[in-house]
N, C-alpha and C positions, 0 to 999 in steps of 0.2 A: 243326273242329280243337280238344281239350280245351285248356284253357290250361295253361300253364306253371304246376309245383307248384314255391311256394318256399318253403324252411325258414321256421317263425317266428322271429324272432329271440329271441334269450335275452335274458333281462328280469329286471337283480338282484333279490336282494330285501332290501331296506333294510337298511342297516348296522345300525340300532338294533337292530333284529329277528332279525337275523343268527347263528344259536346260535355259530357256529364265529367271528366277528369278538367276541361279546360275551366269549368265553373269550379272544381275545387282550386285550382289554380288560380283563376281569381278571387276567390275569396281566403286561400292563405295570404296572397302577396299582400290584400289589405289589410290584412291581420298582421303580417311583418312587420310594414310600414309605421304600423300603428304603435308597436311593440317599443322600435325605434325610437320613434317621437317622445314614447311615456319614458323609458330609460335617459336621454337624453335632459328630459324636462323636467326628471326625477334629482338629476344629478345636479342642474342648475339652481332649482328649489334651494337646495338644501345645503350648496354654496353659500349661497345669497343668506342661509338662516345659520350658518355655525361655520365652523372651518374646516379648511379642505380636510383631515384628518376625522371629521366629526362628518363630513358629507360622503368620504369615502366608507363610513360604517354603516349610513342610513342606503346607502346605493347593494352595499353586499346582505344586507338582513335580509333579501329577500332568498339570497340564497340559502339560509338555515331552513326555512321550514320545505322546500323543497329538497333539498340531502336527504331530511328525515322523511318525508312523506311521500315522495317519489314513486317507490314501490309500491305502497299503498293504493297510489293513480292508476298505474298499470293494472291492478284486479279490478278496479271500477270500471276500467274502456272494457275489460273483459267480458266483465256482471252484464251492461249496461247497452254496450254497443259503444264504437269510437265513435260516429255521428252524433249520436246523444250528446253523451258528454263532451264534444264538443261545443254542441251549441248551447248546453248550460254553462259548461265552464265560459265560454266567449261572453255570455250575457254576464258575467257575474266580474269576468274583468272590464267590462264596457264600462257596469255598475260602477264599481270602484275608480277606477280613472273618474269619471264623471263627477264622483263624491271629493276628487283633491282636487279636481275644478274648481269645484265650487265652493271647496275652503281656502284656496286660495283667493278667489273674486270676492269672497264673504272677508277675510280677515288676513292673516299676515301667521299662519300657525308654525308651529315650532317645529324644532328635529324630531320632537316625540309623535308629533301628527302625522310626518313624513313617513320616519319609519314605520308606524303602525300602517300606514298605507303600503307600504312594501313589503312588511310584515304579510299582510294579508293577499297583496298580489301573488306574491309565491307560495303560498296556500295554497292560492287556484291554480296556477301553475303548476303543481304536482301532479293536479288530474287532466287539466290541458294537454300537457305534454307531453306524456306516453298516451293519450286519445288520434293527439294530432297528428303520432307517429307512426300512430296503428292505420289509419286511416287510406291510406293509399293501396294497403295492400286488398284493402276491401271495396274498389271504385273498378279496379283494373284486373287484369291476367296477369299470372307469373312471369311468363314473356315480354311482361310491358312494365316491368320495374324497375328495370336501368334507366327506363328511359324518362318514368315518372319524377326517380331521383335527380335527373337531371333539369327536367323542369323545374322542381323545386328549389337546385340550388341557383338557380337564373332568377328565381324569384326573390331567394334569399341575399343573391347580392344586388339585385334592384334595390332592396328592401335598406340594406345596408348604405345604397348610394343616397338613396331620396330621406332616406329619415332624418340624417343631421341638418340638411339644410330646410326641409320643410322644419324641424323643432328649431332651428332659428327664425326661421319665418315668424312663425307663430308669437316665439317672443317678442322680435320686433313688433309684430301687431298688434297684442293683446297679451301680454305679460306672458308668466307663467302659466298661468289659468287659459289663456288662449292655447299654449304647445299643449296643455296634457286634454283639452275641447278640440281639438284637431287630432288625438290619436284617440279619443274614446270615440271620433265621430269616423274615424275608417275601421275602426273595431266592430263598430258598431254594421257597416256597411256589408262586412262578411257577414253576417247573422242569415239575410235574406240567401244570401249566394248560395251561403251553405245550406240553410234548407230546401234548397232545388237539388242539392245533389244526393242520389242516388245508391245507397252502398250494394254489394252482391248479395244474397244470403250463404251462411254458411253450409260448407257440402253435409248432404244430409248423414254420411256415414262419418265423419268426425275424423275421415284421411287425408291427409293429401296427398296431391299428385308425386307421381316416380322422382325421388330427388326430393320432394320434400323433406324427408324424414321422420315427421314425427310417427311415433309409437302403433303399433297397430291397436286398435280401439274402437270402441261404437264413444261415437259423441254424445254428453250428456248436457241438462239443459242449464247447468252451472256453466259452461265453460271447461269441464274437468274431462278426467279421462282411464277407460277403463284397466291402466296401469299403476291406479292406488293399491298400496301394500293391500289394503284389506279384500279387494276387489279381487288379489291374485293370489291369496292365499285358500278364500271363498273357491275359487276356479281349480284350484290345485285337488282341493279336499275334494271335487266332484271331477278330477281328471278331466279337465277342457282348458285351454287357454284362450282368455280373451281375443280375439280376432284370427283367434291360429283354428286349428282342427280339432275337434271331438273325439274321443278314444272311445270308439263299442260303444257309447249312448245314444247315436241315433239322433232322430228329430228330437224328443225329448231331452235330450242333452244339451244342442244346442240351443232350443228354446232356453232351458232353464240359465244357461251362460249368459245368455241376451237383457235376462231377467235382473240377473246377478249386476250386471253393466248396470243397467237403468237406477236397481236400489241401492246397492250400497253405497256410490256416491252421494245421491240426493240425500240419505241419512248420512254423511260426512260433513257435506252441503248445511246443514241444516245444526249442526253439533259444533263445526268448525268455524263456521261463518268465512269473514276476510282473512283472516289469521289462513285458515286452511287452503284458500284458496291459492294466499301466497305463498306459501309452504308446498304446492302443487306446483305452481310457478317455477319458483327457486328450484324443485324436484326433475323438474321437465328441464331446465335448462344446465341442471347438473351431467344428466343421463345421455344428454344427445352429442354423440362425439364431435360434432361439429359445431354445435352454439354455443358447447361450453371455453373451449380455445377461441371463438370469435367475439365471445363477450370480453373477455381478458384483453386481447388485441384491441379492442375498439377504447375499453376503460385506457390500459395503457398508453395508446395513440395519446387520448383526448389529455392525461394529466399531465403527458410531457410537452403538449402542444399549446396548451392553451396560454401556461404562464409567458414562455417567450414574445409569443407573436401578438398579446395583448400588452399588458403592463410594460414588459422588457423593450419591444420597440419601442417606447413614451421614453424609456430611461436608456434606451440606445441612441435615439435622437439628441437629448439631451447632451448626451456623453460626448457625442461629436458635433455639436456643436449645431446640428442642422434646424434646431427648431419645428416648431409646428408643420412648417410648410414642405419640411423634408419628410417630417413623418408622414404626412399628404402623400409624398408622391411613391413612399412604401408601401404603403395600406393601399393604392391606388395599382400598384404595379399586382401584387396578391388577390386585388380584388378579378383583374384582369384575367389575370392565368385562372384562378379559380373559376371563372366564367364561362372561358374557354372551354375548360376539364367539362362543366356541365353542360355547353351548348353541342362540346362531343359528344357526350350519351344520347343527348335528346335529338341528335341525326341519327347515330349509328343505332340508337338499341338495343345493342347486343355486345359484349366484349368477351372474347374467347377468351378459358380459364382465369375465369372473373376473381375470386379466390388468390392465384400467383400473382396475377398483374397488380392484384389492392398492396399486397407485402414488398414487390419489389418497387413502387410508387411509393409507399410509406418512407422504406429504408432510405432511398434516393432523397426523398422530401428533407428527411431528416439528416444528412449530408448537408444538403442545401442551408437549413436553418442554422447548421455551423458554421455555415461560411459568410451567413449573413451577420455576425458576430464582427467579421473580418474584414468587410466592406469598406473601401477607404474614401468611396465616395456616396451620394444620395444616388447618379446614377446608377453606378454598379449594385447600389443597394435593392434597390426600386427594379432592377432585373434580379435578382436574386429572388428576389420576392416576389415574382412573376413566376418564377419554376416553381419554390413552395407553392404555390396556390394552383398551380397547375398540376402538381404533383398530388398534392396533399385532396386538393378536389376531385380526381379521378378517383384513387384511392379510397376515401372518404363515400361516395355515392354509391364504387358498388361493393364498399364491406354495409354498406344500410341496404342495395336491395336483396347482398344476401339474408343477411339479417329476417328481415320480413320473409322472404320465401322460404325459409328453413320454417320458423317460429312457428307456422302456423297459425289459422286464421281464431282457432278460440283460443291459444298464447298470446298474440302478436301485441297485447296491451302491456304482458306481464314481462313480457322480452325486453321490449322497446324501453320501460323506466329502467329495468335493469341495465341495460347497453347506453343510457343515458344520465344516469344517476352520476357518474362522474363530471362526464362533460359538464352537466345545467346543474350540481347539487354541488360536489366536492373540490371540482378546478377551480372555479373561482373562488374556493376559500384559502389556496394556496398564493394567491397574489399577494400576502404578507410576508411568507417567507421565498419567493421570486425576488421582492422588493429588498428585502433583507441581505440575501446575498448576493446581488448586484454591486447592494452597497459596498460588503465586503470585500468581495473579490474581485469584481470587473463585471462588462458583459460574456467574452468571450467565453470564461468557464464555466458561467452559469446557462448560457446556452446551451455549450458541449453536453453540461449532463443533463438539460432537458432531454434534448435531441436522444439521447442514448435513454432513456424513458422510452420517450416516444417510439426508437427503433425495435425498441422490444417489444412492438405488438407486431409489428413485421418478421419478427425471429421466432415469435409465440405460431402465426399461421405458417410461414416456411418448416417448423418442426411438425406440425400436428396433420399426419398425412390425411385421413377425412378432408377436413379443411383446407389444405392444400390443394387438393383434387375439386373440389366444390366449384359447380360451373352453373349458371344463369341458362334458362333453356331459350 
């Protein structure tokens, strides 16, 4: 008897190598870069038109309508495609940047022109950024996500290096209106890049692969999935479960379950609109034993982290006397390690028990940032801050490519706002009260209890065994 013919299996080929990931790759970096410039020349603006206390409110307003509308973004990369919206959302911040160009070159506008201009960037930004986040997972193989993450944050801290000094370029050259004409004009340069690239389509049965986890289900043409209440009750009354086995009905059984899949979502679809699909989202990420403790972790991480290592160095620097140029060589020593962490991924590819390794990085990172509290010098600082980012950037890369590998490819919109809603929506509205009790108390204790924030998203994957176990194929 000949043996059984089995497909070979598909075998990516490296992200590095990748022509169609290396073009998203550069067309993020130019969109970072740009991002950079505009924040940078956002903030100078609006020095220059009110006081720092009035330029530090026109700089955070972009964060309110991104807190609230965040999730929202996440069901439109879904509806819509991440690529899409992408490239609408990019044209529409290009737009905008472009329009305080040109009020600024036109006239000398107010803080109320400014902030409406950030106003509205973060608008866009709601549906940019769980688009942008989704997007990788749909360029590449599951195999190739650690490594994607890792190109990314290479690019992120390119992104970070070159932006301040090109947005002082600009001013030197050409005012205000020159730095935010040099970040709508590299915003603008991913448009084409990104319309070269490529996305996969989604599996036609709505599963994914072993270790994925999401739900078993026929994929339907919302993005939803054949484990709506109403869909499983439907399946009940006729003794069949969605994607599972048919009891004594035969072909016609399962026909009729397949049926049952296709309509009662699309009339839910159609009844519930966004509301429902977010509500499907939220559903999906409550149910999965493993997204649900890694959403928590990631929020956690991101709200204890952000305040220290943004606002609190500016007021630790200060504190000790080091100046601007000590915080330079902090943020430079962080920027380093963190480079590091992701120029690791983008060799190795692969990191055994991806899951452990993210919570014991985390907890360590967080260690770290307490001790950076304690530092008595800029050097010993500036290496402290070298572990953080080393730490904090392995950690960071692959609790995001687990994230994506779990989420699924018709979730991975609805995932992604939600696992970021903190970081880009709600942390940076906490730099008032970081700044607050600094004042009150010192650095050291307000670090200490970021840091233990922070470590409780490390103590959150360490308990939740799923999660614990969750490994990168």
């Amino acid at each position: 008897m000949p043996a059984a013919l089995h497909p070979a299996p598909v075998v990516d080929r490296p992200a590095h190598r990748d022509p169609n990931v290396l073009r998203w790759l550069g067309a993020y970096s130019a969109s970072a870069i740009g991002d950079n410039i505009y924040y940078v020349a956002l903030s100078w603006a609006a020095v220059q038109a009110g006081t720092p206390a009035q330029a530090g409110l026109v700089t955070a307003a972009g964060a309110v309508p991104r807190a609230v509308l965040m999730l929202g973004g996440g069901v439109v990369a879904d509806r819509y495609g991440p690529r899409r919206v992408v490239l609408v959302s990019s044209a529409g911040r290009c737009l905008l940047v472009v329009v305080a160009a040109g009020l600024l070159l036109a006239t000398s506008p107010g803080l109320w022109a400014l902030g409406a201009v950030a106003v509205l960037f973060g608008v866009v930004d709601a549906v940019f950024l769980p688009a942008a986040g989704a997007l990788p997972a749909r360029i590449t193989g599951p195999g190739q996500l650690a490594r994607v993450q890792g190109m990314r944050g290479l690019a992120t801290r390119l992104a970070t290096v070159l932006g301040g000094p090109l947005a002082g370029l600009g001013i030197a050259l050409g005012g205000t209106s020159g730095a935010f004409g040099s970040a709508a004009l590299l915003i603008g340069v991913s448009l084409p890049v990104l319309w070269a690239v490529r996305v996969r389509p989604l599996p036609p049965d709505g599963r994914r692969a072993r270790g994925g986890g999401l739900a078993d289900g026929r994929r339907l043409r919302d993005g939803g999935w054949a484990r709506s209440p109403a869909l499983r009750g439907a399946a009940r009354a006729h003794r069949c479960l969605p994607g599972g086995t048919s009891q004594a009905l035969g072909h016609w059984g399962r026909h009729a379950c397949a049926r049952l899949a296709e309509a009662v979502p699309r009339r839910r679809r159609v009844r519930d609109g966004v509301l429902g699909e977010l509500r499907d989202g939220v559903r999906h990420i409550r149910r999965d034993r493993v997204l649900r403790p890694l959403v928590l972790a990631i929020a956690l991480g991101d709200l204890g982290f952000v305040g220290p290592m943004n606002l609190g160095l500016t007021l630790l620097s200060e504190e000790r006397g080091w100046g601007s140029s000590g915080m330079g060589w902090v943020l430079g020593g962080f920027g380093i390690g963190a480079g590091a962490a992701s120029l690791l991924l983008m060799v190795r590819g692969r990191v055994p028990r991806a899951a452990l390794v993210s919570a014991v990085a985390e907890i360590a990172g967080c260690v770290a940032i307490t001790g950076l509290a304690h530092a008595a010098s800029v050097v010993a600082a500036a290496c402290v801050a070298l572990f953080i980012g080393l730490l904090s950037g392995l950690g960071g890369a692959l609790r995001g490519a687990l994230l994506q590998l779990r989420a699924g490819p018709a979730y991975v919109g609805r995932v992604i706002s939600a696992s970021t809603l903190v970081s880009f929506g709600v942390a940076p509205l906490t730099y008032p009260v970081v700044g607050w009790a600094i004042e009150a108390w010192g650095t050291a204790p307000v670090f200490a209890a970021c840091a233990a924030i922070c470590a409780l998203g490390g103590v959150v994957t360490l308990s939740a065994g799923p999660l614990r176990r969750a490994e990168l194929p």
